[in-house]
Backbone bond lengths (Angstrom), bond angles and torsions (degrees), N, CA, C in turn:
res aa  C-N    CA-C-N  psi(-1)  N-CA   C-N-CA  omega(-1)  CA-C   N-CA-C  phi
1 X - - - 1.442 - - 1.522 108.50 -
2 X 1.200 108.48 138.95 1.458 104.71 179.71 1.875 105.25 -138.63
3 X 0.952 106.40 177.07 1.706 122.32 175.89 1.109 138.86 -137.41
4 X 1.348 131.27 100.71 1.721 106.19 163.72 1.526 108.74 -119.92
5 X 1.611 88.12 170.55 1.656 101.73 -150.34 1.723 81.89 -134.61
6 X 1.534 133.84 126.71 1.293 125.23 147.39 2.157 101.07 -124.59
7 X 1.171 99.77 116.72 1.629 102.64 179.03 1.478 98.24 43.76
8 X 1.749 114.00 -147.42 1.621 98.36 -166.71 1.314 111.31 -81.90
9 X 1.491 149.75 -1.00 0.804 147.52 118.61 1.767 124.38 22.53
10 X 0.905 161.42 55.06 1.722 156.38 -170.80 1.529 110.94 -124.48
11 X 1.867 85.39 141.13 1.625 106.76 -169.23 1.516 107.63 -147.03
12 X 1.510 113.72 100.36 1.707 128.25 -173.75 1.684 99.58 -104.02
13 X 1.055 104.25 139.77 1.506 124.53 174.47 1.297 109.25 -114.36
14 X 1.258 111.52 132.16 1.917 112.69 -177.15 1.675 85.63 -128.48
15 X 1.451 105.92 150.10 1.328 102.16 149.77 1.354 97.32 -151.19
16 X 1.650 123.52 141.63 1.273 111.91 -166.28 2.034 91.40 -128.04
17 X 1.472 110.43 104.89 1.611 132.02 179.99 1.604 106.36 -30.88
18 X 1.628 111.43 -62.96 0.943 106.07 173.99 1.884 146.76 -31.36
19 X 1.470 99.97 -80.30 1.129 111.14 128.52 1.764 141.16 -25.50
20 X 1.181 98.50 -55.62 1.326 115.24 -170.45 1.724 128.53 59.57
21 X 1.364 86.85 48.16 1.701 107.97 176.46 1.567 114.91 -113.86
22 X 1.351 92.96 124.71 1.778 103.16 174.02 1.516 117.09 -104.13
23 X 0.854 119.39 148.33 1.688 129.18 -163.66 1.174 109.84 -139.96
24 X 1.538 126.39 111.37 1.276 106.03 145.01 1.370 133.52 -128.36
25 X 1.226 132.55 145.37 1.221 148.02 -146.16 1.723 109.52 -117.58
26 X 1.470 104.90 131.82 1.426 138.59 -165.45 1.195 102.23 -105.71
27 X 1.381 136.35 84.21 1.402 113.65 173.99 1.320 101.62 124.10
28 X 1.780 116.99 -137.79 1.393 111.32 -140.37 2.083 71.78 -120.72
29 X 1.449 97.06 123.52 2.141 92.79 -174.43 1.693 95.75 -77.17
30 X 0.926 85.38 157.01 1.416 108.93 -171.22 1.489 131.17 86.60
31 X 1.500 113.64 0.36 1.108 134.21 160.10 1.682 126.20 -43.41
32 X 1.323 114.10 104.73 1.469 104.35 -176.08 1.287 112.26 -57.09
33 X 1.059 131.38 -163.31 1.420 154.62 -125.16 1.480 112.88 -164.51
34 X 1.110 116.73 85.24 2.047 101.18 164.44 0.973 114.91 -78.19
35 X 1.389 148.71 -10.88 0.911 130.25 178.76 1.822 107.74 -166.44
36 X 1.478 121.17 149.26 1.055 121.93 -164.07 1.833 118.84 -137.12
37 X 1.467 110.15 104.03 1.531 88.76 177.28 1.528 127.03 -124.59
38 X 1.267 107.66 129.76 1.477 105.48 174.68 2.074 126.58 -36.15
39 X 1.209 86.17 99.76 1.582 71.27 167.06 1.650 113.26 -91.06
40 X 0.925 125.85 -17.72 1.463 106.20 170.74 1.578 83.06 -154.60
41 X 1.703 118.42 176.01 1.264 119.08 -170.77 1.720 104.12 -78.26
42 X 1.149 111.40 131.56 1.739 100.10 -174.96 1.535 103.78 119.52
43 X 1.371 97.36 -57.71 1.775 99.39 -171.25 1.806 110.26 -87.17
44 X 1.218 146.34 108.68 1.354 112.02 119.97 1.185 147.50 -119.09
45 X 1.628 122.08 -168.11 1.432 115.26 173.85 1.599 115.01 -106.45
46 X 1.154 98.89 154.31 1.429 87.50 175.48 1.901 109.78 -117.64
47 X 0.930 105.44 150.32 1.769 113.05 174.17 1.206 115.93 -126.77
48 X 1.930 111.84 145.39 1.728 119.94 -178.46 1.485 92.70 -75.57
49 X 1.073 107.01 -154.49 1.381 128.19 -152.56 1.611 109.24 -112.17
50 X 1.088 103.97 -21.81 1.853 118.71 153.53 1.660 111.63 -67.81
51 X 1.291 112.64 -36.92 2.026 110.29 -171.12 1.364 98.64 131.30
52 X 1.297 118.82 -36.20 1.607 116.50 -174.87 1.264 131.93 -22.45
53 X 0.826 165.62 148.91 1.527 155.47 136.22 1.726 123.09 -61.09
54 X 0.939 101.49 129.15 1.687 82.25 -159.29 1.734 87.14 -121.95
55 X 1.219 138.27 -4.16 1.198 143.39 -127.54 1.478 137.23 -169.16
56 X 1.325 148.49 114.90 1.635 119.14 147.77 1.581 82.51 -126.31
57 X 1.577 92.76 -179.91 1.358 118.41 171.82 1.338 112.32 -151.52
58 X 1.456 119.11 143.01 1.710 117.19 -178.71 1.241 87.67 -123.32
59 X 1.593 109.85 138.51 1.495 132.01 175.04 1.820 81.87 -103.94
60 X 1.556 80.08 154.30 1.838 95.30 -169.03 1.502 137.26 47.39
61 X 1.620 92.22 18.03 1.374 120.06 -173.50 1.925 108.01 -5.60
62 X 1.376 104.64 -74.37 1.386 119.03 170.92 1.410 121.59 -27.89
63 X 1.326 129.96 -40.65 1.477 149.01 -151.74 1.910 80.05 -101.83
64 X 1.501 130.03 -60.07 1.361 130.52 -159.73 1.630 84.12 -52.77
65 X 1.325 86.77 -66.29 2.133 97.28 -149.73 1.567 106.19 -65.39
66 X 1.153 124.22 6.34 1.532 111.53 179.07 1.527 110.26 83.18
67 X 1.587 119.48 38.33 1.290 109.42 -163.83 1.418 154.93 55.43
68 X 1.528 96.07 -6.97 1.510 126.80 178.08 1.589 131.91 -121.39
69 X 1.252 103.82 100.81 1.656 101.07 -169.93 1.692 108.18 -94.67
70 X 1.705 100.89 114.01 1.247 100.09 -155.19 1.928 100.77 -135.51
71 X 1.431 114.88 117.63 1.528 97.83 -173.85 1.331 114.43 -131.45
72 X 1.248 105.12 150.44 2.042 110.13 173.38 1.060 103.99 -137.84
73 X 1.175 123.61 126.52 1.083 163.80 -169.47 1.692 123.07 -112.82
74 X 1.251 98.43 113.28 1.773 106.38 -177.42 1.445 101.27 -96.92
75 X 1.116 143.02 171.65 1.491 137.79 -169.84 2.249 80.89 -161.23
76 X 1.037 102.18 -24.36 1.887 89.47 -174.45 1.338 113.63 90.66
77 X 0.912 148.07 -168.39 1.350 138.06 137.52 1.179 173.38 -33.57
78 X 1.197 134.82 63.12 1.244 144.90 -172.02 1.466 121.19 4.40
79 X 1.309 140.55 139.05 1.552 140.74 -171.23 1.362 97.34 -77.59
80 X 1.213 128.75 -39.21 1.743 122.34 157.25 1.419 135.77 -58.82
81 X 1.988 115.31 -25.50 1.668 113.35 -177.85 2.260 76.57 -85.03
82 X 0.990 125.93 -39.71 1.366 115.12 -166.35 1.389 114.88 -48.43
83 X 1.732 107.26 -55.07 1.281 121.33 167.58 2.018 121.21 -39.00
84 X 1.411 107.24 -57.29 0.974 120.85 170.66 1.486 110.46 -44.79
85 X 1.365 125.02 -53.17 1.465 121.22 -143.88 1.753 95.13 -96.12
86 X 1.510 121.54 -19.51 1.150 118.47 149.17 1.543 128.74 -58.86
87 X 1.239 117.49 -17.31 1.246 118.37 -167.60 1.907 100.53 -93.39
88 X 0.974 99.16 -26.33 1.453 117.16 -168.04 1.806 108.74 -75.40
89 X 1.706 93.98 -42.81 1.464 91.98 156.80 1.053 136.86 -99.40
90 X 1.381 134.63 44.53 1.394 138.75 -172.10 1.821 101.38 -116.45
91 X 1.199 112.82 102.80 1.635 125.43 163.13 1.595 114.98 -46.94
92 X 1.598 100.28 111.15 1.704 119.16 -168.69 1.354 89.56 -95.50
């Protein structure tokens, strides 16, 4: 299981071996679900009750991903390289 957190922004990864279901979660986990649709057999998403996405899940996770659960992750810029690169353009 892993986590990232940028401001309110949040993104939890479950994957449970047994089973062999991976989850990841948009938001606050444990959040029900109004509604749920298959995007392909194996995968879905789930959405609140606004449209949001709050969710997918892969059944047979292992079998989807090629046996390999593998992630990269861009996050963008840091509130410090931003800070910086503002500072850099400001005419002294």
């Amino acid at each position: 299981m892993a986590g990232i957190s940028q401001g309110d922004r949040r993104m939890k990864i479950e994957y449970d071996p047994v089973r062999d279901l991976l989850y990841l979660w948009f938001g606050v986990p444990g959040e029900k679900a109004a509604s749920t649709v298959t995007v392909v057999p194996g995968l879905h998403a789930d959405f609140d009750a606004a449209g949001k996405l709050i969710g997918i899940e892969a059944l047979d996770a292992s079998e989807i991903l090629g046996g390999k659960v593998q992630f990269e992750v861009d996050l963008g810029q840091s509130r410090v390289e931003q800070a910086a690169a503002m500072d850099s353009c400001q005419v002294k």
